[in-house]
N, C-alpha and C positions, 0 to 999 in steps of 0.2 A: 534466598537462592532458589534455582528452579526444581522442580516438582519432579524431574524427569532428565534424562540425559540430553532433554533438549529443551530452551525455552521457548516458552509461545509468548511469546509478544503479538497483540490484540490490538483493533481500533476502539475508538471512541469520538465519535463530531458531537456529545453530547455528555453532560454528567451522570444522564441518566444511563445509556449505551458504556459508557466507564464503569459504572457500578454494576450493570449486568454483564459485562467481562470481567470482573474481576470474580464476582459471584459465581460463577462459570468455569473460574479456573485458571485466567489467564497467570502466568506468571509477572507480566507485566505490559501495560495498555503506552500506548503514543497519543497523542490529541494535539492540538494547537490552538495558538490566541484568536478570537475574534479581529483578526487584520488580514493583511495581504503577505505578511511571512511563513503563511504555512500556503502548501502548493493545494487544499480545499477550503478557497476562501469563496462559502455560499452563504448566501441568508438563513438564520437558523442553526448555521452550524457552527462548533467553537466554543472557545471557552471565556470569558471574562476573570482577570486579575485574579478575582473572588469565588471565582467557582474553583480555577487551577488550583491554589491554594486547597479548597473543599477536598479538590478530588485526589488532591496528593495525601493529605492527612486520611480521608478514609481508605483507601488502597494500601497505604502502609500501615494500619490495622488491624485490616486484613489480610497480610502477608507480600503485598504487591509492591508492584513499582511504576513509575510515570516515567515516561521519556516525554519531550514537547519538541514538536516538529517546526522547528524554526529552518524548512529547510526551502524556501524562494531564494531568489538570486537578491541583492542588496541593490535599489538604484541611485545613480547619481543623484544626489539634493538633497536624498530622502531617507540615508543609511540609518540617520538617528530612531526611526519607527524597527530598524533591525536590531540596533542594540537595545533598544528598550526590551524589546521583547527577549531578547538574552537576559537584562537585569532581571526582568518578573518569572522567567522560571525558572531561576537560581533563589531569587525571592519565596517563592511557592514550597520550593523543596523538593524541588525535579529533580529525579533520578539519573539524569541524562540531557542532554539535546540531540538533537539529529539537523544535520548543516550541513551543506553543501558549498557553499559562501565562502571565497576564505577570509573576505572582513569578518562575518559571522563567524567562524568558528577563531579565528584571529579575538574578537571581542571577547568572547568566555576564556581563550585561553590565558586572556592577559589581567581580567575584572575578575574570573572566579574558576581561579583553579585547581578547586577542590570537585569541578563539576564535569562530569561524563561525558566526553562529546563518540558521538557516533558519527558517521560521514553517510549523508542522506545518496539514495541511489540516484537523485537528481546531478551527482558530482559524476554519473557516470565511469568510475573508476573501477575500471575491470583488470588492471595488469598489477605485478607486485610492484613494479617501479612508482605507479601514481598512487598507491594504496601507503607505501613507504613512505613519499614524499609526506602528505598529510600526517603517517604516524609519527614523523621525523620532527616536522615543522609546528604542530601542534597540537599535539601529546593526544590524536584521536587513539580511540581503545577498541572502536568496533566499526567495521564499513557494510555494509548492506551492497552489496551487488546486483548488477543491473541483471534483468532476467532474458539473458544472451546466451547466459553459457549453460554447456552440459553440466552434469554431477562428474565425469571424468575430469574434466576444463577445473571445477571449484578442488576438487582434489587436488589438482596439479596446485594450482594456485596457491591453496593454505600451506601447501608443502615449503613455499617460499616467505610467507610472511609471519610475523608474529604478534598479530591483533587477532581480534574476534568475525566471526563471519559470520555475518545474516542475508538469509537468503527468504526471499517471498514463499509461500505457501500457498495459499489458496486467495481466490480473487482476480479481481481484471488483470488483464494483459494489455500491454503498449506497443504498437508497434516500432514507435519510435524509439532510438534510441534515449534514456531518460534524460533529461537535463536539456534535452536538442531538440524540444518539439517544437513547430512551427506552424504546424496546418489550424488552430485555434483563431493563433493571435493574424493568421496571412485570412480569415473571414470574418472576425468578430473585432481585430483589434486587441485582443486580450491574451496574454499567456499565461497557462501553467508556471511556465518557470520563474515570470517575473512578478503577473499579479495577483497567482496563489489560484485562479480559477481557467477552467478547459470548458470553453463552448457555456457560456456566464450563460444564466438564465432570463437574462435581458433581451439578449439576441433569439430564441427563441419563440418560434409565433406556429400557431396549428391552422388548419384549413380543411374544410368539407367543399367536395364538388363531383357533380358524374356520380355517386357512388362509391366516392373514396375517401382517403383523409392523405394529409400532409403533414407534414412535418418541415419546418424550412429553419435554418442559425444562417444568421448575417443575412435574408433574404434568399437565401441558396437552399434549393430544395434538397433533403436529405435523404428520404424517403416517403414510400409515400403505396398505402396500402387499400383493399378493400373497408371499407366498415364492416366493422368488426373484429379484424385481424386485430392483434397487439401494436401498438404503434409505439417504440423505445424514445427515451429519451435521444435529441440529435448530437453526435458526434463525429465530425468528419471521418476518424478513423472509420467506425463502422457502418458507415451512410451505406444504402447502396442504390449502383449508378448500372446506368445503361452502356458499354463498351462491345464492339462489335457483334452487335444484335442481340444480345444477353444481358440481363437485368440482373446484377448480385453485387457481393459484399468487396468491393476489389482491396481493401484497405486491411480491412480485418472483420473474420465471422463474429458473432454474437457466442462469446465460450468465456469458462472462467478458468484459470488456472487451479489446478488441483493436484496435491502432491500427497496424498494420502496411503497411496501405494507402492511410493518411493522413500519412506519415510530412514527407514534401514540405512539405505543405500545412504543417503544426505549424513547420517549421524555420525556414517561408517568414513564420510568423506572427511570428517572433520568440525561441519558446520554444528555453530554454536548455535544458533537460536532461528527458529521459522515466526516468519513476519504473517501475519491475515492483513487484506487487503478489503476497505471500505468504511472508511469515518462518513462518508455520505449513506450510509446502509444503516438501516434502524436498528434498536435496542434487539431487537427479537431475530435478525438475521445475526449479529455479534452473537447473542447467546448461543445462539444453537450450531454456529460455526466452532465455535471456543470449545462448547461440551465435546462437539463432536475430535477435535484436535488434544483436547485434553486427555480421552479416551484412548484414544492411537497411540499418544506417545507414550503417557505413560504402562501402555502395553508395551512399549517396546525392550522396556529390564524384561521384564515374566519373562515373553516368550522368543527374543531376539529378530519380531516380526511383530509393525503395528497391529492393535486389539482391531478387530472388527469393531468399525464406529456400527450406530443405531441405522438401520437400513440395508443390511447387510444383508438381510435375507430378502429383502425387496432388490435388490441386485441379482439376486440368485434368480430368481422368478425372472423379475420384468428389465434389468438391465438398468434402473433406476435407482439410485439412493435417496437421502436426505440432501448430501452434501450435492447430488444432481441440481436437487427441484430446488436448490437456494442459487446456481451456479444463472450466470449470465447467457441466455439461452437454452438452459437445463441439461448447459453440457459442458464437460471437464474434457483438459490437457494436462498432460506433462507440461505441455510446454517444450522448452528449449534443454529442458533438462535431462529427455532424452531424445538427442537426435541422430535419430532411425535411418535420416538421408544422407550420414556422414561416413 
């Protein structure tokens, strides 16, 4: 059970990054098979038959749990590579799946229904009527919400339903709505939703010239800086483009989502459990994401206000944390979570 009035559910794109979450605190880690049914299908990352298995056995150990993101869309021809991968983390001893599919979540609830399904935020389901349907149809226990809504909004919302709520914590933001991204697969050919990767590392090519560098996906320049500056990994969302005489982010800034000082407020909303965001993010950003979420919440009995994670007094000075200088751009949001222009 969890550690705290709230659970932290933790990534993992590695056994090694699982085991340094759970060491850390997580109540319990998400990861996925080495194929195209989890939505980070990169080289390197993922897990093999035999490691899931590995990583379920040592996690439940040590007090944890595994959920396995089988949460891509199913395609025509080729469903059998999605129910496999149902059978092997039921096989493993997964705590959970997370699905957005309704063949996929249809498959587990019909082959092994003594197994957890969550509803991946890739299903998009933000009203009680779609949240109901899937709890109705098949027997899901927890939905992840897309990160649209306010803390007012998720309050209303839990007031209507009666499954579990998880909501994102800290990590990227999408501008897209989940489940409905397009801008990927409309220059690479590839989607998130279908073949588990955003902006493949294929498409992907660098360039020096002038005194600058590049960065181009599909051929299409994404940015493109002094030598020297940082040059990001390319994604259409956060490219940035030249529009009437101004060079910036038009898609989306370089920020991570950070809810560290909402934490109260989320718990007080109802929400059961905060998701961290980055199975592409090494062992050493998981750990010290985790410690630092672990810390907060479980401050949050003592004092009825998250603990000051480690940085806190580095904030006080310089307006800087830990949980900054790990953030995408070295800067945090609410997010959607409080919105100020409503």
């Amino acid at each position: 059970m969890s550690r705290g009035a709230l659970e932290l559910v933790c990534p993992a794109g590695t056994p090694s990054a699982l085991r340094a979450a759970v060491n850390a605190g997580a109540d319990t880690v998400y990861c996925g098979l080495r194929d195209e049914t989890n939505a980070r299908n990169f080289p390197g990352l993922n897990f093999s038959d035999a490691e899931l298995a590995e990583a379920v056995a040592y996690a439940h150990q040590h007090g944890a749990r595994v959920m396995v993101a089988i949460n891509t869309f199913a395609q025509a021809g080729k469903t059998a590579i999605w129910a496999r991968a149902v059978d092997a983390a039921a096989a493993a001893g997964a705590d959970a799946i997370i699905a957005a599919d309704m063949a996929v979540l249809g498959r587990a609830a019909s082959h092994h229904p003594d197994l957890r399904l969550h509803l991946s935020v890739q299903a998009a389901a933000g009203t009680p009527e779609a949240i109901r349907f899937y709890a109705e149809r098949f027997g899901v226990q927890r939905v992840v919400l897309p990160r649209i809504l306010s803390i007012p909004e998720i309050k209303a919302l839990i007031g209507e339903i009666d499954i579990e709520v998880e909501v994102f914590a800290f990590g990227g933001l999408c501008v897209m709505t989940e489940g409905r991204c397009d801008l990927s697969s409309y220059v690479t050919g590839r989607s998130p939703n279908l073949d588990g990767v955003c902006s493949p590392p294929e498409a992907v090519s660098y360039s020096r010239q002038d005194g600058s560098r590049s960065v181009a996906l599909g051929g299409l320049t994404i940015d493109r800086k002094a030598d020297g500056e940082p040059l990001g990994y390319p994604t259409l969302c956060k490219g940035r483009f030249m529009a009437g005489g101004q060079t910036g982010h038009l898609f989306e800034d370089p920020v991570s989502l950070n809810t560290i000082d909402v934490l109260p407020q989320l718990r007080d909303a109802g929400v059961r459990a905060l998701k961290i965001e980055g199975r592409q993010r090494g062992k050493a950003y998981v750990e010290a994401v985790t410690r630092q979420f672990r810390q907060a919440i479980d401050g949050l009995g003592k004092t009825g206000g998250p603990a000051a994670p480690e940085g806190a007094a580095a904030r006080a000075a310089t307006g800087v944390t830990l949980l900054d200088t790990l953030a995408e751009g070295q800067r945090g949001t609410v997010g959607a979570y409080r919105k100020t222009w409503r």
